[in-house]
C-alpha positions as CSV (number, residue, x, y, z in Angstrom):
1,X,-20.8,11.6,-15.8
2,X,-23.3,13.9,-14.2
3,X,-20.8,14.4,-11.4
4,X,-18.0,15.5,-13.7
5,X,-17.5,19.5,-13.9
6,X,-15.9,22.2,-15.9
7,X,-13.5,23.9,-13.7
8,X,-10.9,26.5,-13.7
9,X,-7.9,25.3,-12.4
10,X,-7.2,28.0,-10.1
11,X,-10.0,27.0,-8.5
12,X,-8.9,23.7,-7.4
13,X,-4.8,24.5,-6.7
14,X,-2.7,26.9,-5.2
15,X,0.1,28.4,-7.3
16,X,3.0,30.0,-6.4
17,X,6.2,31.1,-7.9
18,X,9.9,31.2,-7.0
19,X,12.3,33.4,-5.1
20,X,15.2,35.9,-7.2
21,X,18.1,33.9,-5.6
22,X,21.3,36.2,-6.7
23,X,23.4,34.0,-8.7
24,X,26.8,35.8,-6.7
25,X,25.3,33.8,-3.9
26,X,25.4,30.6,-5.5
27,X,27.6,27.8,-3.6
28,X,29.9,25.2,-5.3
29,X,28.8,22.4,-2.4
30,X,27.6,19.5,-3.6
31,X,25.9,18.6,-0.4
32,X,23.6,22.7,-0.8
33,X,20.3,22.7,-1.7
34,X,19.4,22.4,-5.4
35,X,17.7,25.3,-6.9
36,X,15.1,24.6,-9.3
37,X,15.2,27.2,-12.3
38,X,13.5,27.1,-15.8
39,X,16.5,24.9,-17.0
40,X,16.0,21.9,-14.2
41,X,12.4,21.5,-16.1
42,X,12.2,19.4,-19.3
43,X,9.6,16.7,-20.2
44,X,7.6,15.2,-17.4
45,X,11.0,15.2,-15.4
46,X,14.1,16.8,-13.5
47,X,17.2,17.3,-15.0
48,X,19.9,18.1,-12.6
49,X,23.2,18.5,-14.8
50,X,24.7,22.3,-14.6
51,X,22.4,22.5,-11.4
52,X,23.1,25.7,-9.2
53,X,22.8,25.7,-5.7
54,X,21.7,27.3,-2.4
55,X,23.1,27.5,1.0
56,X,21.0,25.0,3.1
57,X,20.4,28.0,5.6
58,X,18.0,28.8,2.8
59,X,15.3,25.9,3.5
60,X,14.7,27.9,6.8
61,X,15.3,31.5,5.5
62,X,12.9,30.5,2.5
63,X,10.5,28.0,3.8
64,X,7.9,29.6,1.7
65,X,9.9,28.4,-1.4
66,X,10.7,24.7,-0.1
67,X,9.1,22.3,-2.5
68,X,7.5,19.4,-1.4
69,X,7.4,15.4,-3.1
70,X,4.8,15.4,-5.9
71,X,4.7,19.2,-6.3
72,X,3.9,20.1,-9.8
73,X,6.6,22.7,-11.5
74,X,6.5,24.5,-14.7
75,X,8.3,26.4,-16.5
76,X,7.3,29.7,-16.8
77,X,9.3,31.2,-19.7
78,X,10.1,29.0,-22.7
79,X,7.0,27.3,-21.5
80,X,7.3,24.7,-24.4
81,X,10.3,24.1,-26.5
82,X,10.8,21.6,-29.5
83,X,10.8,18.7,-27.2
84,X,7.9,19.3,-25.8
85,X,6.2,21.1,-23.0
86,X,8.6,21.8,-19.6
87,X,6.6,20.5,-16.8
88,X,7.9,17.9,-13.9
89,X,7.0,16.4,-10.7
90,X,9.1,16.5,-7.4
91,X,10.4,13.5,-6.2
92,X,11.0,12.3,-3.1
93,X,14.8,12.0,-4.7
94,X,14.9,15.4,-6.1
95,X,14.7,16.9,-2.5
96,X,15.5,19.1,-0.4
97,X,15.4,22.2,-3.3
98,X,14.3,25.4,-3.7
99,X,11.9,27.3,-6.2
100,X,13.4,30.2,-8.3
101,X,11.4,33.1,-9.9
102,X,9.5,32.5,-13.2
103,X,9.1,28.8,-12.1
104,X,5.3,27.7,-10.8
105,X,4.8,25.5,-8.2
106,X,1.2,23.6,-8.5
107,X,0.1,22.1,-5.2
108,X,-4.1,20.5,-5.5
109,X,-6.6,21.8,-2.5
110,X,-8.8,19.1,-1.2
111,X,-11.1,18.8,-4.4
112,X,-8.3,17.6,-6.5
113,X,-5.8,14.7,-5.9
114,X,-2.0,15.9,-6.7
115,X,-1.1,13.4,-9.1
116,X,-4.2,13.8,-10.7
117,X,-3.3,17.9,-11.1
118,X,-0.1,16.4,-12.7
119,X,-1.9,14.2,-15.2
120,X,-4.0,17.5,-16.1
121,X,-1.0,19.4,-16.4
122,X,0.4,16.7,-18.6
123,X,-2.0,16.3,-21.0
124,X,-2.2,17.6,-24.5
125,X,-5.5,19.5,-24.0
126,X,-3.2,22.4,-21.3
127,X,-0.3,22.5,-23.7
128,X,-2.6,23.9,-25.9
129,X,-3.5,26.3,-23.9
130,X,0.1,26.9,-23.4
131,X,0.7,27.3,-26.8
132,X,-2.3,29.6,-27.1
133,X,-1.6,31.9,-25.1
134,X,2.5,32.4,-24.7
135,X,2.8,35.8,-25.7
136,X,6.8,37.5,-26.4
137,X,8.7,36.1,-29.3
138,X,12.4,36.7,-28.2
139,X,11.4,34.7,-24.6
140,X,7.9,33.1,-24.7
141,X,6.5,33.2,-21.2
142,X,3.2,32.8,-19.8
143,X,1.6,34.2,-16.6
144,X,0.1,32.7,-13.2
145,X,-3.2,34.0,-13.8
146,X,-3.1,32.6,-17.7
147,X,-1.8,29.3,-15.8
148,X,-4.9,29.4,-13.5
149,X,-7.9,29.9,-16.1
150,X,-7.2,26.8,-17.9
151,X,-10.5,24.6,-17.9
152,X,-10.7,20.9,-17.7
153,X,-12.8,18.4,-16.5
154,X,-12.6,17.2,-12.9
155,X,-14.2,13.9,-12.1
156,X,-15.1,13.3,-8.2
157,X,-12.3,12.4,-6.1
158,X,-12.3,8.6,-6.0
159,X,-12.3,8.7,-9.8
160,X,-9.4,11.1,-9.7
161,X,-7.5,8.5,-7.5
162,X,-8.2,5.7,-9.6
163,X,-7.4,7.5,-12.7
164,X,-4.0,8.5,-11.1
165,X,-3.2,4.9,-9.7
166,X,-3.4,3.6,-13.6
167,X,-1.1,6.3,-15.3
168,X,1.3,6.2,-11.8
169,X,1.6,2.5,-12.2
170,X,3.0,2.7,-15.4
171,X,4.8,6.0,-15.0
172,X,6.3,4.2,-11.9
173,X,8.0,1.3,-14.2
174,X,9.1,3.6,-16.7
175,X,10.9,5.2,-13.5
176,X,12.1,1.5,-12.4
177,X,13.2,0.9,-15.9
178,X,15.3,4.3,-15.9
179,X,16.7,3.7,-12.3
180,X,17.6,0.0,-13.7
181,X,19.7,1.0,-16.4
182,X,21.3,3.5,-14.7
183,X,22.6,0.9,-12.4
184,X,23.2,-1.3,-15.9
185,X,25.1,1.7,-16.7
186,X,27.2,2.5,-13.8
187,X,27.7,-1.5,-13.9
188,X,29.3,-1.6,-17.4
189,X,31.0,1.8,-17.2
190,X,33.0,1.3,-13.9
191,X,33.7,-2.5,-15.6
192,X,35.5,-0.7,-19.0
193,X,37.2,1.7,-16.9
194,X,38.7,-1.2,-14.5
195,X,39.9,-3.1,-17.3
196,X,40.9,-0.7,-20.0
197,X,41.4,2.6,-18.6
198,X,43.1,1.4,-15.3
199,X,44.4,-2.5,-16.1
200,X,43.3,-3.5,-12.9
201,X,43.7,-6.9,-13.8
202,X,46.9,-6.9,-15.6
203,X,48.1,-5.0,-12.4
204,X,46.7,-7.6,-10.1
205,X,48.2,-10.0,-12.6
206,X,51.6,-8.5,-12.4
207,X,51.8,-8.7,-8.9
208,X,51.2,-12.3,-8.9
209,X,47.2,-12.7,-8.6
210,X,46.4,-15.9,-10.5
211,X,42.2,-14.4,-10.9
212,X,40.2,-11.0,-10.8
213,X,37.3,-10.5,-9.3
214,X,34.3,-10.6,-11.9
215,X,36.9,-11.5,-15.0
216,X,36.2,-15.2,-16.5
217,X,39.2,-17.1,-15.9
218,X,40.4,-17.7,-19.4
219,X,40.2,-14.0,-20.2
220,X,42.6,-13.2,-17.2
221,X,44.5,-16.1,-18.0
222,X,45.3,-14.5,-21.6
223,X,46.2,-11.3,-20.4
224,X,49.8,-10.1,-20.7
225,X,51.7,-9.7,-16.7
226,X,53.8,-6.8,-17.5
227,X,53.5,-3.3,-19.2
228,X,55.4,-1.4,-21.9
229,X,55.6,2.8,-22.7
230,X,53.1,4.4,-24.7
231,X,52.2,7.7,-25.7
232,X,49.9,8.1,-23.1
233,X,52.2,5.9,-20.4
234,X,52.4,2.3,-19.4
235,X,49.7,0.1,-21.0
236,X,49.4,-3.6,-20.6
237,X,52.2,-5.8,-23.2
238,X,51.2,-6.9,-26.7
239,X,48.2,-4.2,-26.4
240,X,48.3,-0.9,-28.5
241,X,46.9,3.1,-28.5
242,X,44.6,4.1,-31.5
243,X,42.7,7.1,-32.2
244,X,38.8,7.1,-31.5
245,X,38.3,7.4,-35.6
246,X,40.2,4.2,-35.9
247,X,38.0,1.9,-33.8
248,X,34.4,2.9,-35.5
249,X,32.9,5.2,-37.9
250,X,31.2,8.4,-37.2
251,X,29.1,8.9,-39.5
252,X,27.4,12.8,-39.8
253,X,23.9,13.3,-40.0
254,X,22.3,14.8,-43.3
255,X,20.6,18.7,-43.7
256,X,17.4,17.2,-44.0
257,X,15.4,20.0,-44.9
258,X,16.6,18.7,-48.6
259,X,14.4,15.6,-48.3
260,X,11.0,17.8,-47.1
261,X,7.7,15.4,-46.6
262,X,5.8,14.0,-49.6
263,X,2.8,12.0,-49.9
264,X,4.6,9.3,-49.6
265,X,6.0,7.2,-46.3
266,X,7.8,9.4,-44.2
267,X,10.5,9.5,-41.3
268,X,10.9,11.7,-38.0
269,X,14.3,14.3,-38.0
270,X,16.3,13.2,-35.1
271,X,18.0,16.2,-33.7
272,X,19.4,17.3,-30.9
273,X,16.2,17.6,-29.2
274,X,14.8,14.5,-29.8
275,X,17.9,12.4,-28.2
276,X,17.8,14.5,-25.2
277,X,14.7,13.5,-24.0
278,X,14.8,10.1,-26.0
279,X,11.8,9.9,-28.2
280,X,10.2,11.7,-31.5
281,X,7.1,12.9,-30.0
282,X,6.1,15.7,-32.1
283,X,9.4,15.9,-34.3
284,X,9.9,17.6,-38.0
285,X,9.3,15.1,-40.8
286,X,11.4,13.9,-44.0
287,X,10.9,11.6,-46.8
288,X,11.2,7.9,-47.3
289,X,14.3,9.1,-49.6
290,X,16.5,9.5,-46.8
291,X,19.5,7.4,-47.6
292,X,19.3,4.1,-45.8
293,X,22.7,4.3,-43.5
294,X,21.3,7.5,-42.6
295,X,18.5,5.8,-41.1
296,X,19.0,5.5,-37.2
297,X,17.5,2.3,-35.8
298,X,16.8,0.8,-32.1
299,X,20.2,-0.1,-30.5
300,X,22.2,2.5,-32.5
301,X,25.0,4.6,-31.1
302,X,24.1,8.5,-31.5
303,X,26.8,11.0,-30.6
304,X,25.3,14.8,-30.4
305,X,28.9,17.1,-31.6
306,X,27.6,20.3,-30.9
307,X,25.4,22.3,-28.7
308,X,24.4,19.7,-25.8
309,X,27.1,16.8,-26.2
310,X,25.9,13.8,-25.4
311,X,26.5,9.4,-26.6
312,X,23.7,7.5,-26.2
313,X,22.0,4.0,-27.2
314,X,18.6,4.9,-29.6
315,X,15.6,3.0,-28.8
316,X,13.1,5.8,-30.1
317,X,12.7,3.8,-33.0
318,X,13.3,4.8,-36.7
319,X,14.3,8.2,-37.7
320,X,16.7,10.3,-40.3
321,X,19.6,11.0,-38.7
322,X,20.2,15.3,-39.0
323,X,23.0,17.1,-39.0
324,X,24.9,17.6,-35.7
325,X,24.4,13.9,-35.0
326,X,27.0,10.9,-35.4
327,X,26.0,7.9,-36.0
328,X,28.5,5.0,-34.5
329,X,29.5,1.9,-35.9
330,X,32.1,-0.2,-36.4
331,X,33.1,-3.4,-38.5
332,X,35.7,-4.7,-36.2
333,X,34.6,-3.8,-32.2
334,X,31.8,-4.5,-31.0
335,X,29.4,-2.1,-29.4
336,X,29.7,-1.7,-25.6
337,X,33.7,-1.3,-26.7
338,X,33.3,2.2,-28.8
339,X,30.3,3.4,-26.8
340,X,32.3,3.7,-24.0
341,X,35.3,4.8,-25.2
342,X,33.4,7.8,-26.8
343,X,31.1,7.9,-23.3
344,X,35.4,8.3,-21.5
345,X,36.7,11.5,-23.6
346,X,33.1,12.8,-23.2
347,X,34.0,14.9,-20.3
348,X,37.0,16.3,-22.7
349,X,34.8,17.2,-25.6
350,X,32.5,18.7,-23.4
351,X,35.3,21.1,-22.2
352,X,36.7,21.7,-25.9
353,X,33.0,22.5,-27.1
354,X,32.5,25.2,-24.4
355,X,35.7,27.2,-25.4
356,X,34.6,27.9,-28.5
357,X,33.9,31.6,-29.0
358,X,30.9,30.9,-31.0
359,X,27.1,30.7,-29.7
360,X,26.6,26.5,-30.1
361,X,30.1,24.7,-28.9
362,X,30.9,21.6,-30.8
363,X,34.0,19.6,-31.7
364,X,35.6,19.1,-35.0
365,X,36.5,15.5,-36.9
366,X,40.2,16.1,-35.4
367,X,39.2,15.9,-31.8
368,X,37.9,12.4,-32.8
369,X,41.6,11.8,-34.1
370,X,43.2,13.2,-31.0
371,X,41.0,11.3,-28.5
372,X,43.4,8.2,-27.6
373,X,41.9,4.4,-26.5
374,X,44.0,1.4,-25.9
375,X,43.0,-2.2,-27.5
376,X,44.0,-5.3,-26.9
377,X,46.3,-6.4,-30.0
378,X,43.7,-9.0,-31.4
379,X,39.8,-7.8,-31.1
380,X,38.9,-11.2,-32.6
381,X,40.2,-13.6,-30.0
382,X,38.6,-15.7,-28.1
383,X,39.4,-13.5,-25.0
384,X,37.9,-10.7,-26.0
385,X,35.0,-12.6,-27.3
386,X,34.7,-13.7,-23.6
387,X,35.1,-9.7,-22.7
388,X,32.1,-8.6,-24.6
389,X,30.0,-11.7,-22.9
390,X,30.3,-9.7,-19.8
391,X,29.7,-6.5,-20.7
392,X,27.1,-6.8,-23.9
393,X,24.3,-8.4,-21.7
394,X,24.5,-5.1,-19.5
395,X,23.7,-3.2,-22.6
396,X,20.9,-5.7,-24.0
397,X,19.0,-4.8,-20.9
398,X,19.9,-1.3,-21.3
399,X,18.3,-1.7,-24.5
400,X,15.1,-4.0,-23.2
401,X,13.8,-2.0,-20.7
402,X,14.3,1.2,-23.1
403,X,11.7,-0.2,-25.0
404,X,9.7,-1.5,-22.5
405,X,8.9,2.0,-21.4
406,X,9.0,3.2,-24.6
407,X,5.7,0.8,-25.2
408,X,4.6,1.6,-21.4
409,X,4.9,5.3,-22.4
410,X,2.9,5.0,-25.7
411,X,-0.4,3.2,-23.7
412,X,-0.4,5.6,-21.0
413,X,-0.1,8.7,-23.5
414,X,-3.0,6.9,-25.6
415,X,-5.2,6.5,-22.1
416,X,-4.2,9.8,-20.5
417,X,-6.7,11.8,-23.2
418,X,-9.4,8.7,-22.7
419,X,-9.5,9.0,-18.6
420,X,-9.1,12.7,-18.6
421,X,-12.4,13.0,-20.8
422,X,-14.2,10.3,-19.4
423,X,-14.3,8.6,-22.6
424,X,-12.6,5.3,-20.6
425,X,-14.4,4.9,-17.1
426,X,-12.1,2.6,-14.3
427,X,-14.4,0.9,-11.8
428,X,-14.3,2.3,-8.6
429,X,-14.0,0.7,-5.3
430,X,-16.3,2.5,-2.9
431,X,-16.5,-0.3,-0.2
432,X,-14.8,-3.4,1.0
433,X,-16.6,-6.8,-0.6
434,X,-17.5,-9.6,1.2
435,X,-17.7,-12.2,-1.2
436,X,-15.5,-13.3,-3.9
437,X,-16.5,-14.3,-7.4
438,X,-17.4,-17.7,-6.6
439,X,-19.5,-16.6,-3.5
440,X,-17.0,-17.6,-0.9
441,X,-17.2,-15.3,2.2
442,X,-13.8,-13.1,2.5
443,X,-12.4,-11.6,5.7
444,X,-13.0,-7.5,4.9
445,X,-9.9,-5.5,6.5
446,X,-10.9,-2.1,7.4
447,X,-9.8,1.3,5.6
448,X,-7.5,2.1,8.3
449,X,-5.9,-1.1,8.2
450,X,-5.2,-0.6,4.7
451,X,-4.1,2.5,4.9
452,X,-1.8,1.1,7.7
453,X,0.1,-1.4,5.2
454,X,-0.2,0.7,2.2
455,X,1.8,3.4,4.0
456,X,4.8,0.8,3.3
457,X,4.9,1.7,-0.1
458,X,7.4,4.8,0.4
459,X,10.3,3.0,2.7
460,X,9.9,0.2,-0.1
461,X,10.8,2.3,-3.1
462,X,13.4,3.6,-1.3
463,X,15.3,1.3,0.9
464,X,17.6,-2.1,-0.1
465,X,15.1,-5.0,0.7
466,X,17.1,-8.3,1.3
467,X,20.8,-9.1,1.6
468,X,21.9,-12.4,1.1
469,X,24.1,-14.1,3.9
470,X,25.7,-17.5,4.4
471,X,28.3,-19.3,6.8
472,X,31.9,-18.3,7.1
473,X,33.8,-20.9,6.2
474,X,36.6,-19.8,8.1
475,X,34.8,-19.9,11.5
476,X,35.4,-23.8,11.1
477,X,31.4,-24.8,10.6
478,X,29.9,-26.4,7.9
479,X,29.1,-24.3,4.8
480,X,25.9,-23.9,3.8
481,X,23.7,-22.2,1.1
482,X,23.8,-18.7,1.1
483,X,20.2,-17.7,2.6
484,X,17.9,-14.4,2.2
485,X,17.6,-11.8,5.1
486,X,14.8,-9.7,4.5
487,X,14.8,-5.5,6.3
488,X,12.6,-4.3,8.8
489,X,10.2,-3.0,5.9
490,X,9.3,-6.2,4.7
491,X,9.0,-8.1,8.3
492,X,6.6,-5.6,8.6
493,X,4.6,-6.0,5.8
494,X,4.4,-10.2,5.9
495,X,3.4,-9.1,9.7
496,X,0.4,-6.5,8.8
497,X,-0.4,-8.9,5.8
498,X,-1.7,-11.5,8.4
499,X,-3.0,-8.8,11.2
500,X,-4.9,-7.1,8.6
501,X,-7.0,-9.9,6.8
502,X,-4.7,-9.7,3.3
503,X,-3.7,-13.0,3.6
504,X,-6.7,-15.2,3.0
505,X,-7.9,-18.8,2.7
506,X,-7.9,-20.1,-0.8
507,X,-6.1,-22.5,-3.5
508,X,-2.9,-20.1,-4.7
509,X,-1.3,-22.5,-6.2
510,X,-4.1,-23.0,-8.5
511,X,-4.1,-18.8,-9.1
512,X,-0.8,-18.2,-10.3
513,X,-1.3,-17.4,-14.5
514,X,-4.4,-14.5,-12.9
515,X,-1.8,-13.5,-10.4
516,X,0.8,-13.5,-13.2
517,X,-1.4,-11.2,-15.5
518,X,-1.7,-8.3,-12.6
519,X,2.2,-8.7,-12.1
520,X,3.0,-8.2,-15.3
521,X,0.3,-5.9,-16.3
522,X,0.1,-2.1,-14.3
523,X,-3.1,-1.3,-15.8
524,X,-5.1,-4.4,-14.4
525,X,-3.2,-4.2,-11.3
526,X,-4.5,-0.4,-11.1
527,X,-8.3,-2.2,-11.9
528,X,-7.7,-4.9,-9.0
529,X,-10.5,-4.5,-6.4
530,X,-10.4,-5.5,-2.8
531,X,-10.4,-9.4,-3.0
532,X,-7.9,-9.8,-6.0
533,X,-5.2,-7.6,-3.9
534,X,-5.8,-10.0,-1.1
535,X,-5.2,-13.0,-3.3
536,X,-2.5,-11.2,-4.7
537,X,-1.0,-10.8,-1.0
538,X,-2.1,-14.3,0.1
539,X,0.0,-15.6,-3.1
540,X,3.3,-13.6,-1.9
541,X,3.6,-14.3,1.7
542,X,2.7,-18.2,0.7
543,X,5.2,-18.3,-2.3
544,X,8.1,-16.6,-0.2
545,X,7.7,-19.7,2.2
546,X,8.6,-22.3,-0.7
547,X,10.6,-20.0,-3.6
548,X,12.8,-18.1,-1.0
549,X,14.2,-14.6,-2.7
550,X,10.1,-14.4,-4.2
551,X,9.5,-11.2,-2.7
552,X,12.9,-9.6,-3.0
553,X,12.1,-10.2,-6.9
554,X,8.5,-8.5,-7.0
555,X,10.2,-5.6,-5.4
556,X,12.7,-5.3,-7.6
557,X,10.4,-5.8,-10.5
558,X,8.4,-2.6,-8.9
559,X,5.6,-4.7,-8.8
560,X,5.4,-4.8,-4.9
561,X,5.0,-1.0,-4.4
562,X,2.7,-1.1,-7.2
563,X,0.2,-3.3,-5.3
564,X,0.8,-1.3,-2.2
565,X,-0.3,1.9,-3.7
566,X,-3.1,0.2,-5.2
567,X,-4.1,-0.8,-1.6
568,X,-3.6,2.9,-0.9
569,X,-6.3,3.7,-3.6
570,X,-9.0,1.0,-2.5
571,X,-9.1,2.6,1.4
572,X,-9.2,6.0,-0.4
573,X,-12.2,5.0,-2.0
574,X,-13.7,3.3,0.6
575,X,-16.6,4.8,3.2
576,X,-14.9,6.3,6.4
């Protein structure tokens, strides 16, 4: 580690800070530029609800104050709250937006790589120094010039790369995972709202449809054809309205300052805070003593009733549940059914919590009472059952790839302190071999051909990949199978993979439980050297040609742009 210095980190980034945009100048246009203010920062991320924005005149009025994809932000008063320290990096979806005042930007000069400057910024060792040196006690803010004399260690450049290719692989799925339920989400929410918000089907069903679209067939076949007057207007025959108290339990959390830690086992407070951002990283701690059904577990419903309102699924593992907090059950519906009945009158708590004349909105136990949901008449039959075979999948996944990137989360917060110190050294590529490991002779594409396929990383992550398409039987033909029409992106990366040597002679067939490690594993992908990305590659193109739809899945499984970006990092490290 001889070449490994102490710096400064002014001394290898530029910082800047934000413009005083006059909030009287704020637009209501969705389609304005966002402005990104102390609030927009939280852990490691954007948030974007209650967003203010800018008239797009500004990215040319401003341009000094247009951030860039990976730019670093931080927060620069209320540096670090409960939940942790508020630092993010820009996306490439967060764009275009602006900086405000009191919020740094972070860009690395040539001696540092940027997503290395963001590991540094989020590692334990600088909040730290944040907390260290935060001075004011109604508003604790820290300056530029504090910001810029924090001292790390900076490992040469190709180390820097390597180290951020391993933490950006698995920061990447945990960003899949996110995007993924969000769809799963979207998915299940716009499915409840079509069938009991709406009666889309009953509707379609009244007006002589003999299916729906997505329903199974027995379900639609159950379903009452007319409608009947409610309290809240037609709803379909035979179903009924209850109260949202009637269909599950909410169950208030504890003041758990009464059940302080012992010596004993003990259990993090799950507050407001910790929901939010979805984890207990660094939260207050209480006895073993808690009562048990005060004890939130994975797959819970949590419903935050004052201050930020929010319903979501747990997966942050075990944790007393605090006051403020609901805790949802029910003994006779399952799940996805309240979940997203309390996710519907949201919107309406929201509104009732923010005219209260106090300083933390909330709602009271009535509102629960007031808040209407219709139910079909009998939640145990056999058509309902076949309801919640739809929808409950959706929310397994939810629930799977929460704590997948829960686990993803926990090894890259355990290796960020390791690479940062040098404690854990990555191998580094610094030329092309040309042998593999059995001494067979490989073809060796140069760095700029690399670089040339590599580039194919970003229209990846971003654009649809493959559409499926099949005959129309109505053109008279014959009907075939439905087939798989890859983009322009992909053509282009099967057609570089041969130009460029990444597609190489050798047995894949008899490779696929290695090739199935790096897929499955972001660290040893972010390890593979030069020959084991070409096998990788080589196995692709080859398997695309006999399991059609093989490279639509290792793109949706993130694993694709993974391997491009590591491609990105070997003709990095490789001599010009």
């Amino acid at each position: 580690m001889s070449d490994w210095y102490q710096v400064q980190l002014g001394d290898h980034c530029n910082l800047f800070t934000g413009f005083p945009f006059k909030s009287a100048e704020y637009v209501k246009d969705e389609s304005a530029v966002k402005l990104v203010r102390g609030d927009n920062v939280i852990q490691g991320k954007m948030r974007w609800d209650g967003v203010k924005r800018w008239a797009t005149t500004g990215l040319s009025e401003q341009p000094e104050y247009v951030l860039k994809s990976d730019d670093v932000v931080l927060a620069m008063d209320r540096p670090w709250i409960e939940a942790g320290l508020k630092y993010a990096r820009i996306l490439e979806a967060d764009l275009p937006c602006l900086l405000v005042q009191r919020v740094a930007c972070l860009r690395a000069l040539e001696t540092q790589e940027q997503r290395f400057l963001y590991y540094v910024i989020g590692s334990r060792a600088f909040t730290d120094h944040v907390l260290g040196i935060q001075t004011g006690t109604a508003v604790p803010h820290i300056s530029g010039d504090q910001i810029r004399r924090f001292e790390y260690i900076l490992p040469p450049l190709p180390e820097q790369r390597t180290i951020a290719s391993v933490l950006g692989a698995l920061d990447d799925k945990i960003e899949l995972n996110r995007r993924m339920n969000v769809t799963l989400e979207d998915m299940a929410a716009a499915i409840f709202k079509a069938w009991f918000v709406d009666f889309e089907p009953v509707h379609a069903k009244a007006n002589g449809a003999t299916s729906f679209p997505g329903m199974p067939q027995e379900v639609f076949d159950s379903l009452p054809s007319g409608f009947v007057d409610s309290e809240l207007g037609e709803i379909p025959e035979g179903w009924e309205v209850k109260s949202l108290d009637e269909i599950a339990d909410y169950l208030n959390g504890l003041a758990l300052q009464k059940y302080p830690p012992d010596d004993g086992p003990s259990l993090p407070r799950l507050k407001i805070a910790q929901l939010r951002k979805g984890n207990v990283e660094g939260a207050d701690m209480s006895n073993s003593k808690v009562p048990e059904k005060y004890v939130v577990q994975d797959g819970d419903v949590i419903f935050s009733w004052s201050g930020s309102l929010l319903v979501k699924i747990w997966t942050g593992g075990n944790a007393a549940l605090n006051q403020h907090l609901f805790k949802v059950t029910s003994e006779h519906y399952p799940k996805w059914f309240y979940h997203l009945w309390t996710a519907h009158h949201l919107d309406d708590f929201q509104r009732t919590a923010a005219n209260k004349a106090t300083t933390m909105g909330h709602i009271k136990r009535h509102h629960l009472s007031d808040a209407r949901v219709v139910v079909p008449l009998d939640s145990s039959s056999d058509s309902f059952a076949s309801m919640t075979t739809i929808i409950d999948p959706l929310f397994d996944q939810c629930i799977a790839n929460d704590l997948e990137a829960r686990s993803l989360a926990n090894a890259r917060d355990t290796l960020l302190p390791k690479l940062l110190s040098g404690e854990v050294r990555i191998p580094i590529v610094e030329s092309a071999p040309t042998h593999d490991d059995q001494g067979n002779r490989c073809q060796a594409p140069s760095r700029d051909a690399l670089l040339e396929i590599a580039r194919l990383a970003e229209p990846l992550e971003h654009e649809p990949v493959a559409e499926l398409a099949s005959s129309d039987p109505s053109d008279g033909g014959p009907i075939s199978m439905p087939i798989m029409i890859y983009g322009e992106t992909i053509e282009k990366l099967v057609k570089l993979a041969y130009e460029h040597d990444l597609v190489v002679s050798f047995d894949w067939t008899e490779w696929q439980s290695q090739a199935e490690e790096l897929i499955n594993d972001p660290v040893k992908l972010a390890g593979a050297d030069l020959v084991m990305v070409q096998r990788l590659m080589t196995l692709h193109v080859r398997k695309e040609r006999f399991c059609e739809g093989h490279l639509s899945e290792m793109h949706a499984s993130g694993h694709l742009v993974a391997l491009l970006r590591r491609i990105g990092e070997i003709a990095e490290g490789m001599k010009r």
